[in-house]
N, CA and C atoms as an extended XYZ file, in Angstrom:
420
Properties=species:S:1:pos:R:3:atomname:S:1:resname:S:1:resid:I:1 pbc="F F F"
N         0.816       -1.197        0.000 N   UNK     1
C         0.000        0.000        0.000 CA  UNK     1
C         0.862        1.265        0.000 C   UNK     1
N         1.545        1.205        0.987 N   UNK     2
C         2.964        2.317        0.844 CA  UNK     2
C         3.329        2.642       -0.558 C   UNK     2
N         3.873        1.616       -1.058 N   UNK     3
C         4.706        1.796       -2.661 CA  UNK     3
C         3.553        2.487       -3.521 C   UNK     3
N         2.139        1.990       -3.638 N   UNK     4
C         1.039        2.844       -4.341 CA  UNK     4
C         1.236        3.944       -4.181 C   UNK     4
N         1.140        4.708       -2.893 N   UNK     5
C         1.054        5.890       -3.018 CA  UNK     5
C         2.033        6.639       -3.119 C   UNK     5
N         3.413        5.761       -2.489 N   UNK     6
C         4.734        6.927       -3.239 CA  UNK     6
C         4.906        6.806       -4.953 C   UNK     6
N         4.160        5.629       -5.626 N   UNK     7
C         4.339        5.775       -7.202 CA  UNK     7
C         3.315        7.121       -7.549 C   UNK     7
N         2.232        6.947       -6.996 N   UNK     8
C         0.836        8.276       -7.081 CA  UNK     8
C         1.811       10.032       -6.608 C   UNK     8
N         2.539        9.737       -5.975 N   UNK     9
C         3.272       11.003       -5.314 CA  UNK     9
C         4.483       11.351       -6.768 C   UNK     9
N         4.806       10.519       -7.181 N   UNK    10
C         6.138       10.372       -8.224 CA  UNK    10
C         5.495       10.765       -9.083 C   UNK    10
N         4.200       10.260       -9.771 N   UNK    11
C         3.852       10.131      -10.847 CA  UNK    11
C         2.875       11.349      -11.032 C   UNK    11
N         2.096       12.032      -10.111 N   UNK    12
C         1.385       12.873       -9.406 CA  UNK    12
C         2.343       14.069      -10.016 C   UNK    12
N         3.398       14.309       -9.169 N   UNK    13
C         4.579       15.468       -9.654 CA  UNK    13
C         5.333       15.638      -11.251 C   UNK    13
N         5.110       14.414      -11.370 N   UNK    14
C         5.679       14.474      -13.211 CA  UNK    14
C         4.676       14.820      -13.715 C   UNK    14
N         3.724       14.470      -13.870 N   UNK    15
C         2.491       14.836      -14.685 CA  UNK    15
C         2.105       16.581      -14.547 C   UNK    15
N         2.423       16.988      -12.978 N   UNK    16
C         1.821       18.463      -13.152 CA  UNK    16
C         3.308       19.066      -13.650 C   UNK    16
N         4.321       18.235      -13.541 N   UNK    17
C         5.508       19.178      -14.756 CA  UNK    17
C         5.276       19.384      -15.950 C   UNK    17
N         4.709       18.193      -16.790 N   UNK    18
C         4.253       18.192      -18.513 CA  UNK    18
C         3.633       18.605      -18.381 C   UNK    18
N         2.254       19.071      -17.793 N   UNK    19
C         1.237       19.985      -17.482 CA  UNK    19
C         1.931       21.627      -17.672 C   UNK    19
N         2.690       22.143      -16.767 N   UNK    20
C         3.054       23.178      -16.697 CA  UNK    20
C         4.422       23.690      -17.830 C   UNK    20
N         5.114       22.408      -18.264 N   UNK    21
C         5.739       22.348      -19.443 CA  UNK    21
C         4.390       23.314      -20.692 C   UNK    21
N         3.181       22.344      -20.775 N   UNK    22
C         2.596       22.813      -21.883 CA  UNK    22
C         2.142       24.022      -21.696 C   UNK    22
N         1.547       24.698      -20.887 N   UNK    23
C         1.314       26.000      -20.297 CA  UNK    23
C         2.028       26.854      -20.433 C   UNK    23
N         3.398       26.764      -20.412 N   UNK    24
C         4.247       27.539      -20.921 CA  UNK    24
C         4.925       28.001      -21.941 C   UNK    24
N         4.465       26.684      -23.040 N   UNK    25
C         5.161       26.836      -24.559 CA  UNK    25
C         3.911       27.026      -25.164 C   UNK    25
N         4.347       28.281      -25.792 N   UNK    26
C         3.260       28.864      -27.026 CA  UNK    26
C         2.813       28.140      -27.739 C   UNK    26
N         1.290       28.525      -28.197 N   UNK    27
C         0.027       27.584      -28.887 CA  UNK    27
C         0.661       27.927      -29.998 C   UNK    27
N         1.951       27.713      -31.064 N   UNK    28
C         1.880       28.162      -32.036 CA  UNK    28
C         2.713       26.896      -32.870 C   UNK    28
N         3.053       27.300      -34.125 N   UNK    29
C         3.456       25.824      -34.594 CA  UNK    29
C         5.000       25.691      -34.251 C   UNK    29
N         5.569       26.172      -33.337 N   UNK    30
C         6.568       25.414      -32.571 CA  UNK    30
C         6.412       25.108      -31.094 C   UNK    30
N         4.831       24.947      -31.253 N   UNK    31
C         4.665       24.083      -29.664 CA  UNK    31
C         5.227       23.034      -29.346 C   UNK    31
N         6.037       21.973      -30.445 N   UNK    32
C         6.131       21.088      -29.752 CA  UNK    32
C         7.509       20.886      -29.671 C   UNK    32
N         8.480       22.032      -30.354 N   UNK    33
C         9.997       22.063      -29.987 CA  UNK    33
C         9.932       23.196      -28.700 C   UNK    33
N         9.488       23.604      -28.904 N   UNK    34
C         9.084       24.410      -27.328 CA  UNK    34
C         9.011       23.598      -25.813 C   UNK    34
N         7.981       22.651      -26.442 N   UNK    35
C         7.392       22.167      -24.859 CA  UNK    35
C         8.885       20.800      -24.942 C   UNK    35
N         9.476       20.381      -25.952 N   UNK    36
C        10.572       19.091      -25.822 CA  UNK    36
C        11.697       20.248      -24.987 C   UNK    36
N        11.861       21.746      -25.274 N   UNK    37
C        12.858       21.898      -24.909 CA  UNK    37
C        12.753       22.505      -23.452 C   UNK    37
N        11.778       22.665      -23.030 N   UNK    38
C        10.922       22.557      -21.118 CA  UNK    38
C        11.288       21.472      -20.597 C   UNK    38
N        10.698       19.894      -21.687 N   UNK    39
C        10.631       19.135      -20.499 CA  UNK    39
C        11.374       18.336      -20.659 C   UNK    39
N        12.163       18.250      -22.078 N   UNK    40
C        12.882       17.317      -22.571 CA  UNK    40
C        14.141       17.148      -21.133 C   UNK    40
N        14.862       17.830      -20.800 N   UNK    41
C        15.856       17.480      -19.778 CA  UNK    41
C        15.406       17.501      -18.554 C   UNK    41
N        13.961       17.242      -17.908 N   UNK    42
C        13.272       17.105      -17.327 CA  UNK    42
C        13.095       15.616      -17.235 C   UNK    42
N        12.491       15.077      -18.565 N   UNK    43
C        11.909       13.652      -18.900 CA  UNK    43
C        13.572       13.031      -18.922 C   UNK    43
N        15.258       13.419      -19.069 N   UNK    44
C        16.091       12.772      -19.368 CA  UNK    44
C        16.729       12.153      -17.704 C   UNK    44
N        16.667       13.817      -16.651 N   UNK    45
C        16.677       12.894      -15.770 CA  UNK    45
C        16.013       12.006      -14.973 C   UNK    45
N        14.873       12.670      -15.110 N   UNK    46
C        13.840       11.475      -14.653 CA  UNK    46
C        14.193       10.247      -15.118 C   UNK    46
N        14.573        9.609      -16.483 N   UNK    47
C        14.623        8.328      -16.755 CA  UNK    47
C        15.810        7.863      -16.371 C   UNK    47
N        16.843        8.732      -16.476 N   UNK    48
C        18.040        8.367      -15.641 CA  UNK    48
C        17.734        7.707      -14.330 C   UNK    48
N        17.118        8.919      -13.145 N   UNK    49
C        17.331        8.185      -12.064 CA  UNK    49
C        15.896        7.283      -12.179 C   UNK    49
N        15.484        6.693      -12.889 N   UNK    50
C        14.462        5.596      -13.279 CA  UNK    50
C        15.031        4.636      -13.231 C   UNK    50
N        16.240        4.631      -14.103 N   UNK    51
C        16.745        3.281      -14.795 CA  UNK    51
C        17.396        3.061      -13.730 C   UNK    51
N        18.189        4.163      -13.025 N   UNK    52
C        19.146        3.902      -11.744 CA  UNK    52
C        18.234        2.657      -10.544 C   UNK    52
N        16.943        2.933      -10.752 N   UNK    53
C        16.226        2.199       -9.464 CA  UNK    53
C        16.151        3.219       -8.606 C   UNK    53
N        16.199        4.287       -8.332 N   UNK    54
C        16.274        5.409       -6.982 CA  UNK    54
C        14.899        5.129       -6.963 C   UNK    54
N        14.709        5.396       -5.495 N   UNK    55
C        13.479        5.513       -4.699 CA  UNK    55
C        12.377        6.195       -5.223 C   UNK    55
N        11.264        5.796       -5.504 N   UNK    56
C        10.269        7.062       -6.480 CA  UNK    56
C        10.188        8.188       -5.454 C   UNK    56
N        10.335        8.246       -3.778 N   UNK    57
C        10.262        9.692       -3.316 CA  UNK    57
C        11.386       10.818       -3.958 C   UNK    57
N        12.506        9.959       -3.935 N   UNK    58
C        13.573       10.918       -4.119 CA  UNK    58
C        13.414       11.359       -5.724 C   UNK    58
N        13.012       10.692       -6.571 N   UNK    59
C        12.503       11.110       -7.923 CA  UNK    59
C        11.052       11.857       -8.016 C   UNK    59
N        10.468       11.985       -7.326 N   UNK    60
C         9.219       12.873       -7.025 CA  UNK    60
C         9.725       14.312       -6.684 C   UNK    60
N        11.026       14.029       -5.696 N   UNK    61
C        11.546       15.521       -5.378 CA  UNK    61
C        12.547       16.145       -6.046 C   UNK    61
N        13.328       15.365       -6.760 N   UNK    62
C        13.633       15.751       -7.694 CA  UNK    62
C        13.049       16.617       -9.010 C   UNK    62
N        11.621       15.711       -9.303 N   UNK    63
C        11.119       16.406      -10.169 CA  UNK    63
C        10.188       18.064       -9.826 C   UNK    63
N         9.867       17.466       -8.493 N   UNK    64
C         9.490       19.013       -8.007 CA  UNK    64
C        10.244       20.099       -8.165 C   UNK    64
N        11.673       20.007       -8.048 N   UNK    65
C        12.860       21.291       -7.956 CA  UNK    65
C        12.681       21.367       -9.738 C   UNK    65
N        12.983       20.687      -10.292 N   UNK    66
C        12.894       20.925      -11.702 CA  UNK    66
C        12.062       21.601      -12.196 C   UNK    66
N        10.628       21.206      -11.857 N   UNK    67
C         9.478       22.136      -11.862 CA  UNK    67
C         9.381       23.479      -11.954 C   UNK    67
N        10.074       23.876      -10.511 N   UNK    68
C        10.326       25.398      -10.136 CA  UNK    68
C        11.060       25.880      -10.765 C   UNK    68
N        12.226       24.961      -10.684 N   UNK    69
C        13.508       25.595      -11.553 CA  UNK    69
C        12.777       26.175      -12.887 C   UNK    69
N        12.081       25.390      -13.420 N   UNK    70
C        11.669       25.806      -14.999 CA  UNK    70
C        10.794       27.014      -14.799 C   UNK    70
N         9.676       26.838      -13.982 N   UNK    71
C         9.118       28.027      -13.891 CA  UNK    71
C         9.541       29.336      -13.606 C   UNK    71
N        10.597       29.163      -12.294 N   UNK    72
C        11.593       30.449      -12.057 CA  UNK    72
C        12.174       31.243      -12.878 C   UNK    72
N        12.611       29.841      -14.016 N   UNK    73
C        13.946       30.047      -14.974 CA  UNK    73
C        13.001       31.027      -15.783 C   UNK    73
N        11.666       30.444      -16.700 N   UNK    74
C        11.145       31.035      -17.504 CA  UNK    74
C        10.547       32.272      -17.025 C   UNK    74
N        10.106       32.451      -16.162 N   UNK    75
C         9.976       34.539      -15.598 CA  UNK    75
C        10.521       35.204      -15.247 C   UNK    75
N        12.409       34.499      -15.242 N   UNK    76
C        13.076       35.476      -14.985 CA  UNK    76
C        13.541       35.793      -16.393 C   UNK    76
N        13.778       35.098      -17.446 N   UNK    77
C        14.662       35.368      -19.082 CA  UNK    77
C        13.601       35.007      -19.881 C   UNK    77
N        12.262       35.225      -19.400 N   UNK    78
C        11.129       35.869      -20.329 CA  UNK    78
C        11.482       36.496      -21.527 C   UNK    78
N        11.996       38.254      -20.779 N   UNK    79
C        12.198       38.737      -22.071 CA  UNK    79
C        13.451       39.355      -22.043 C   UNK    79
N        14.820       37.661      -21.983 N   UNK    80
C        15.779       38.169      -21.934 CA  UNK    80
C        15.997       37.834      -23.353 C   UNK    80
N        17.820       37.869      -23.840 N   UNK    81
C        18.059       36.769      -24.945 CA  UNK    81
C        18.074       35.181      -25.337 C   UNK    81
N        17.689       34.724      -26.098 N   UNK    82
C        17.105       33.444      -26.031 CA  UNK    82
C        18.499       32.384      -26.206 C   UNK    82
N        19.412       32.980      -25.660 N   UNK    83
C        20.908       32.667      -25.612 CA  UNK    83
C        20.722       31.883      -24.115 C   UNK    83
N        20.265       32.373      -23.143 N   UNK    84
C        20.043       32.133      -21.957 CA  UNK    84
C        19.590       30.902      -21.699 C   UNK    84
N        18.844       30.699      -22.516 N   UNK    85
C        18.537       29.013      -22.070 CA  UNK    85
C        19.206       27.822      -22.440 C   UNK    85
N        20.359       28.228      -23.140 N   UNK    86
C        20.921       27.547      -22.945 CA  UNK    86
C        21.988       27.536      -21.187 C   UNK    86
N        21.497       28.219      -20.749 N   UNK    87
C        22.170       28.534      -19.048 CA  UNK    87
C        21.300       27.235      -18.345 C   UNK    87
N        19.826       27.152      -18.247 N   UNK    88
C        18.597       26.178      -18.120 CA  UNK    88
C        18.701       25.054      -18.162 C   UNK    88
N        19.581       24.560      -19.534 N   UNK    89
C        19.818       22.876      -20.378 CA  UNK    89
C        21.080       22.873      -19.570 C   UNK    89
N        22.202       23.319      -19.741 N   UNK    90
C        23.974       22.823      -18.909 CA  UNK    90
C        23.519       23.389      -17.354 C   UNK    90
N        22.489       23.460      -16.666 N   UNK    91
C        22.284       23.816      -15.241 CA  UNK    91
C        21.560       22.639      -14.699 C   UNK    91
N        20.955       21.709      -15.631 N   UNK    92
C        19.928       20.653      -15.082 CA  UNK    92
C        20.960       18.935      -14.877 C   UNK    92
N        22.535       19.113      -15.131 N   UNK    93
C        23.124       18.016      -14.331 CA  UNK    93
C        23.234       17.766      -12.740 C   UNK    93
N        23.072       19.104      -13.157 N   UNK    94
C        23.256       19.375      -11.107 CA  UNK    94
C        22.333       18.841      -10.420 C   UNK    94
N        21.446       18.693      -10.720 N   UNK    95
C        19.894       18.024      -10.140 CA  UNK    95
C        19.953       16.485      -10.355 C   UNK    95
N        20.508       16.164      -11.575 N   UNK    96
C        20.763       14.230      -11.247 CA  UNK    96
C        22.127       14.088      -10.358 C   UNK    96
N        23.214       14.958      -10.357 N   UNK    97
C        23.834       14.566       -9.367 CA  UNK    97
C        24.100       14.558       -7.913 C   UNK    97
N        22.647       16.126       -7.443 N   UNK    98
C        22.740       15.854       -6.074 CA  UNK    98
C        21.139       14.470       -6.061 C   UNK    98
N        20.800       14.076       -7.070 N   UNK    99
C        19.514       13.261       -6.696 CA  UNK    99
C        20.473       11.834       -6.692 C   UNK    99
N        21.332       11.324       -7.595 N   UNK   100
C        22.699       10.680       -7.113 CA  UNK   100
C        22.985       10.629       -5.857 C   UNK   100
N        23.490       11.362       -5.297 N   UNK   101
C        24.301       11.447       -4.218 CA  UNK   101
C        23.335       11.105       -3.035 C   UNK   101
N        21.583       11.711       -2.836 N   UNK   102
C        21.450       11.222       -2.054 CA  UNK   102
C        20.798        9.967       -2.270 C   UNK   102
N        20.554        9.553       -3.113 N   UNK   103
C        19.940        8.305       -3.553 CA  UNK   103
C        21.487        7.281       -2.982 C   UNK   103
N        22.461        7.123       -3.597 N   UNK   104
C        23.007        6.556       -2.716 CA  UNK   104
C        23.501        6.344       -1.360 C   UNK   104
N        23.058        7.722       -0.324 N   UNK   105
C        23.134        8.074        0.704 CA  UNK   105
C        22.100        6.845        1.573 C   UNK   105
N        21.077        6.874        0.944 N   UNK   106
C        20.066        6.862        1.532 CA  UNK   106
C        19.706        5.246        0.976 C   UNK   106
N        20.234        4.447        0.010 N   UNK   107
C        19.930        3.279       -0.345 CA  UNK   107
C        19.458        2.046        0.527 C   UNK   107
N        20.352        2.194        1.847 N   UNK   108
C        19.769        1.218        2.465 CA  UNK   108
C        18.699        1.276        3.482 C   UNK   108
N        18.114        3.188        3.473 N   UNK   109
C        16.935        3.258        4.540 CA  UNK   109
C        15.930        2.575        3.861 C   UNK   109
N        15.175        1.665        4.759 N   UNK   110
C        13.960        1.363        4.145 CA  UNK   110
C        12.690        2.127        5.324 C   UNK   110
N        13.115        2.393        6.494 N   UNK   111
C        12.683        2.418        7.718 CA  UNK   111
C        11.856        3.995        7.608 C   UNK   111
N        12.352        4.960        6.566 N   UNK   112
C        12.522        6.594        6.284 CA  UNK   112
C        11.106        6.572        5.888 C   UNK   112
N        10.124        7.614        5.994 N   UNK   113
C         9.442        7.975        6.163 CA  UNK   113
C         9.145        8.326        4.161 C   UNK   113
N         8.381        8.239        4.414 N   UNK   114
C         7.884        8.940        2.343 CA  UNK   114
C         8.657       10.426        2.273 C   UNK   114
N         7.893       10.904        3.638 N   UNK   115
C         8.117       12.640        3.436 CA  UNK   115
C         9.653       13.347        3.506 C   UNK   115
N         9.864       12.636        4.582 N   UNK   116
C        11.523       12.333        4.583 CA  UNK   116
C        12.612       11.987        3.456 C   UNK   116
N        11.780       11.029        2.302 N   UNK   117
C        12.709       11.091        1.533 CA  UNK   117
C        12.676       11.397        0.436 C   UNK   117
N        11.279       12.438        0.564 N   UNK   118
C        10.882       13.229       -0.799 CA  UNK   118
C        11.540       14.691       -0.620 C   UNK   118
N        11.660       14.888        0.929 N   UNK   119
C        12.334       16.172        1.250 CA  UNK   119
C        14.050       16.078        1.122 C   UNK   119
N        14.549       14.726        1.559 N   UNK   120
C        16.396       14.451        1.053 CA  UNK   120
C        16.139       14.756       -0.631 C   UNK   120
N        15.320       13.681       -1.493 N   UNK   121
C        15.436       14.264       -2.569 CA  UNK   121
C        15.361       15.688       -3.451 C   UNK   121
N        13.948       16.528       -2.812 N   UNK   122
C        14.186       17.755       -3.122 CA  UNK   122
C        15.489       18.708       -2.666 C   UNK   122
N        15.871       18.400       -1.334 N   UNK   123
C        16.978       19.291       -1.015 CA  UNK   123
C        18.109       19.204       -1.818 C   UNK   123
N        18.392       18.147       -2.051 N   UNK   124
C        19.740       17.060       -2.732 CA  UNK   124
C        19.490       17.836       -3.669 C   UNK   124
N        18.701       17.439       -4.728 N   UNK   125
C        18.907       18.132       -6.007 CA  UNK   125
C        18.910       19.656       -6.284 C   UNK   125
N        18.406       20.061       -4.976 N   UNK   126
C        18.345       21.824       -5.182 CA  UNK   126
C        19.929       22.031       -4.975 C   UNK   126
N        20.562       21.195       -3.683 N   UNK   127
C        21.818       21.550       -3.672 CA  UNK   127
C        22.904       21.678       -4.844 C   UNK   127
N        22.544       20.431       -5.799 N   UNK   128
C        22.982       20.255       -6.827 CA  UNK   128
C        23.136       21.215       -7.920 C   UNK   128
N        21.757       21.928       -7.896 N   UNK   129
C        21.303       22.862       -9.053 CA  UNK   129
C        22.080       24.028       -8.575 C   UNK   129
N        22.169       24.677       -6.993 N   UNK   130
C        22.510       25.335       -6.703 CA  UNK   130
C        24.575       25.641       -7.093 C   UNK   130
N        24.891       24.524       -6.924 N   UNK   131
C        26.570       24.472       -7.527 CA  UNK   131
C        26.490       24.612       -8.555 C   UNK   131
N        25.685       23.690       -9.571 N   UNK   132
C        25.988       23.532      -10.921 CA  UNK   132
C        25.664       25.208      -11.814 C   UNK   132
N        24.742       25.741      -10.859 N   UNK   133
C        24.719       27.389      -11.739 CA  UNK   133
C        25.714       28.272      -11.406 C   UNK   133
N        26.214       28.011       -9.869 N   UNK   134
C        27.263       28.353       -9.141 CA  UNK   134
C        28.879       28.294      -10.504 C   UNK   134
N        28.899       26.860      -10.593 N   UNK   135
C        30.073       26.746      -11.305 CA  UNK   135
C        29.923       27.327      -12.747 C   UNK   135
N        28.363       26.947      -13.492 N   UNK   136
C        28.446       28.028      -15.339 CA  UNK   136
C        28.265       29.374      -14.817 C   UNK   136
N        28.274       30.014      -13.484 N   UNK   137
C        28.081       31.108      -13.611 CA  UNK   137
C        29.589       32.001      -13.136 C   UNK   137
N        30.414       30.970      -12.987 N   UNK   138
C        31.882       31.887      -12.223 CA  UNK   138
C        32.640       30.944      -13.705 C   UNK   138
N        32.496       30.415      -14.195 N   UNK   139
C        32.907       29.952      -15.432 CA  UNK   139
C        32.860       30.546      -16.689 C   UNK   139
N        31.667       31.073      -16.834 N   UNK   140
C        31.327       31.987      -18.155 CA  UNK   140
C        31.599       33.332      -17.683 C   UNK   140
């Protein structure tokens, strides 16, 4: 019964990402290189840490930071140059490698709570995101 509802929690959070992916890419006839280039590195780590086996909490929170990230990303370089997103695509490793790090941290809790390890996963990967813009941004 547990595993149901952390797949409903995983699957729950991806869905309102492609949701808010489409919401955001224009009704026009490049809606659909638009919405691949929202969710496309969205849907890459997700299947990454899929294939990895990580915990669906920690991939639920993962995908939550991604979420924001995208939404943040897109109202802040709205109406910047469209150079910028490429800052967006080389900023989203950082998020499979702190969802990495705690996914192997955390491999042998079984005892951890859902919320507990939807919150290691969101933090983890924010930490992640947080270096990885850290480093293209003292880099470029």
């Amino acid at each position: 019964m547990v595993q149901y509802k952390n797949n409903q929690l995983a699957c729950g959070v991806i869905v309102l990402g492609v949701v808010i992916s489409i919401l955001l890419s224009p009704f026009d006839k490049y809606f659909f290189g638009n919405f691949t280039f929202f969710w496309g590195p969205q849907a890459i780590v997700l299947v990454v840490l899929a294939s990895a086996k990580m915990k669906t909490e920690l991939i639920a929170g993962a995908s939550l930071i991604m979420l924001i990230y995208l939404c943040v990303f897109y109202f802040l370089a709205k109406n910047s140059e469209p150079m910028i997103w490429l800052f967006y695509i080389f900023s989203c490793p950082g998020i499979l490698v702190g969802a990495f790090a705690i996914g192997f941290i955390t491999q042998d809790e079984t005892a951890s709570s859902t919320f507990r390890l939807f919150a290691y996963g969101f933090g983890s990967s924010f930490i992640g995101l947080l270096l990885n813009v850290a480093v293209i941004y003292f880099v470029s």
